[in-house]
C-alpha positions as CSV (number, residue, x, y, z in Angstrom):
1,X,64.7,-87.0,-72.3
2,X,63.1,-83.9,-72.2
3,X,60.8,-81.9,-70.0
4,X,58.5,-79.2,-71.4
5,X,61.8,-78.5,-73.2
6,X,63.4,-77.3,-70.5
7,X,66.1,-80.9,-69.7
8,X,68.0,-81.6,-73.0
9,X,70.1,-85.4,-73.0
10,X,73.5,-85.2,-71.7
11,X,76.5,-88.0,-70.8
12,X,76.0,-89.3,-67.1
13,X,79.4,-88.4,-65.1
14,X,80.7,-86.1,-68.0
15,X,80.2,-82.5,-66.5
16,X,82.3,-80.7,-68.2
17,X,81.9,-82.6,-71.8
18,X,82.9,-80.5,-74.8
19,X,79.9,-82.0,-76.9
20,X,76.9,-82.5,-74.9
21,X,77.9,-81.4,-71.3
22,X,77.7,-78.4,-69.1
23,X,80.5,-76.3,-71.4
24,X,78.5,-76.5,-74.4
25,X,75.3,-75.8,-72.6
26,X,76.7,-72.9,-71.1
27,X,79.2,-71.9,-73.7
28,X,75.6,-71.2,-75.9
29,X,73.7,-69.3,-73.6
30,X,76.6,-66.7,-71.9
31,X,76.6,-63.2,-74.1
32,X,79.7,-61.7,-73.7
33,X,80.4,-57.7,-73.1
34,X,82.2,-56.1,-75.5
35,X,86.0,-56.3,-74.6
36,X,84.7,-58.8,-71.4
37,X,85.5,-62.4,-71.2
38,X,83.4,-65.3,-70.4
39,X,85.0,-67.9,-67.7
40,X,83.3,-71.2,-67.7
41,X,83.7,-73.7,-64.3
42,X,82.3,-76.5,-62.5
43,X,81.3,-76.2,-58.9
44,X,83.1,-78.3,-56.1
45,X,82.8,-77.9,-52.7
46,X,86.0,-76.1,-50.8
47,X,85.1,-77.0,-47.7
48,X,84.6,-81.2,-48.6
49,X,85.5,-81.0,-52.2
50,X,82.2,-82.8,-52.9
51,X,81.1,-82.3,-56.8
52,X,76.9,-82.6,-56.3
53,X,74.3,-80.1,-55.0
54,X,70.9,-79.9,-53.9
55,X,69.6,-76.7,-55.5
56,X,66.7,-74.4,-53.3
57,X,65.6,-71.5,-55.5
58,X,69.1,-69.9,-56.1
59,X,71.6,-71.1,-54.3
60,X,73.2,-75.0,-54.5
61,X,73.8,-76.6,-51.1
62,X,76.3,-79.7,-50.7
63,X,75.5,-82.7,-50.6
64,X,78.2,-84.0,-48.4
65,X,78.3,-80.5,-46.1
66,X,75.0,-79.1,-46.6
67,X,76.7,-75.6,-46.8
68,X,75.7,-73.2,-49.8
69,X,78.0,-72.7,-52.5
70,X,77.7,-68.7,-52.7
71,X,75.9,-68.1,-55.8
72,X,73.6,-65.4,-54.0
73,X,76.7,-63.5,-52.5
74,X,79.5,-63.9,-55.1
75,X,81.5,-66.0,-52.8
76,X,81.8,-68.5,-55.8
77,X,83.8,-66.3,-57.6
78,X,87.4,-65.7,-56.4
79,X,88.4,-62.8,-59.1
80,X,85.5,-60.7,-58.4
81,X,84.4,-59.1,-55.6
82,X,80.6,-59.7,-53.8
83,X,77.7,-59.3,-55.9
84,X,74.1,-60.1,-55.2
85,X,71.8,-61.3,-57.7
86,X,69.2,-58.7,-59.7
87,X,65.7,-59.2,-59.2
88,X,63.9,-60.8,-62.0
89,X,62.0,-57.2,-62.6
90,X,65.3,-55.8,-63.4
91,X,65.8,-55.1,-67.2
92,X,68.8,-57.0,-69.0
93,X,71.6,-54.7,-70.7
94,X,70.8,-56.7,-73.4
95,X,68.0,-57.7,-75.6
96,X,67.2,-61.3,-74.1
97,X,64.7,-62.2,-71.9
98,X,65.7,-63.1,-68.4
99,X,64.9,-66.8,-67.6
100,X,64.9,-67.4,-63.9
101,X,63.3,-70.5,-62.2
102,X,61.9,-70.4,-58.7
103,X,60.6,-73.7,-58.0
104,X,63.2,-76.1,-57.3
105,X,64.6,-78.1,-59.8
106,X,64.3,-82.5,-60.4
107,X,65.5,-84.1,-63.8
108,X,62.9,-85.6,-65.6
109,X,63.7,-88.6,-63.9
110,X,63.1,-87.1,-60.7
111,X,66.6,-86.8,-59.4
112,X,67.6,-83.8,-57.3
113,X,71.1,-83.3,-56.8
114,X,73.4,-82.4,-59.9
115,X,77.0,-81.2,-60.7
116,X,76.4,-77.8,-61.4
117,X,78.8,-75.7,-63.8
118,X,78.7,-71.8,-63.8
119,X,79.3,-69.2,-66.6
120,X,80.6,-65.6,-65.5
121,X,80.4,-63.1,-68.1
122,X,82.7,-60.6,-67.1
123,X,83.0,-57.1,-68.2
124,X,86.4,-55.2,-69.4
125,X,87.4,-54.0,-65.8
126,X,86.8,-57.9,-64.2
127,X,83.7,-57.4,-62.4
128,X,81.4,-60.1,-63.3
129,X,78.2,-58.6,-64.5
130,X,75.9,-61.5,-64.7
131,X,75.7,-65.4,-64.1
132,X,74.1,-68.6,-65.7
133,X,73.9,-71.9,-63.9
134,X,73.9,-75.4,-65.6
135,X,72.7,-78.4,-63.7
136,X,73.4,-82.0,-64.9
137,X,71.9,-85.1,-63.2
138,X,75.3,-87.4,-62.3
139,X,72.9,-90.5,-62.6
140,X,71.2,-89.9,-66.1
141,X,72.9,-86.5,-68.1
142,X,69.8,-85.0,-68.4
143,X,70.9,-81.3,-68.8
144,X,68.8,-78.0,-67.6
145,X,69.9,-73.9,-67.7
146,X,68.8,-73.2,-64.1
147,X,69.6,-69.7,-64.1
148,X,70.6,-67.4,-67.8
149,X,72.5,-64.4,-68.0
150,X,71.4,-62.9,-64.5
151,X,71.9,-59.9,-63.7
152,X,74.5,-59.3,-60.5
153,X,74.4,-55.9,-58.5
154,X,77.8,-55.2,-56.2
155,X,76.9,-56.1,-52.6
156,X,76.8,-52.9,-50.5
157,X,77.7,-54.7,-47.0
């Protein structure tokens, strides 16, 4: 199941799978910072502890609540404080490319709402210093990088 090469086959229901689920996607694309960690986590809901999301652009919006998660604003991340997300002109520390997807995403088989699992690559003081988003169809497994080692900017409000 593949689209364009973007959706690679994953297990239906298994989000956080160690073989073919949202760790290993993730766990392959995060570039750690020297001395920094990488901390790897689904997303669920803390206001209806829902597990799915409709993704606009992004940010991921309950399915149950319709509320956004807080990609954008940081609000995902309890450990850090708020960031906002780099524009796509904005060069990488790093020598990588930076993938970023407008258009919003459907699996190949045309499903839209996913479990999403997020990598924070953190630098030595905490901060988190840039984001990657997986997204997994619940229904088939099909697996896509929706957003790769972003670039986040502390929020100045």
């Amino acid at each position: 199941m593949a689209d364009g090469g973007v959706w690679s086959t994953g297990s239906p229901g298994e989000a956080m799978a160690e073989g073919d689920g949202l760790v290993s996607l993730l766990g392959r694309t995060a570039l750690r910072e020297p001395l920094g960690r990488v901390v790897i986590t689904t997303v669920v809901c803390r206001w209806c502890d829902w597990d799915q999301f409709e993704v606009a652009g992004d940010e991921c919006f309950c399915e149950g609540c319709c509320l956004p998660v807080g990609l954008v604003d940081g609000d995902v991340y309890a450990g850090g404080s708020a960031w906002e997300l780099a524009p796509s002109v904005s060069p990488l520390p790093w020598p990588r490319e930076l993938f970023r997807r407008s258009a919003d995403p459907a699996c190949p088989a045309g499903h839209r709402v996913f479990q999403v699992a997020v990598a924070f690559v953190l630098a030595a003081d905490g901060r988190v210093r840039r984001l990657s988003v997986g997204l997994q169809c619940p229904v088939d497994g099909a697996l896509c990088l929706h957003l790769d080692n972003v670039h986040v900017v502390s929020s100045r409000t």
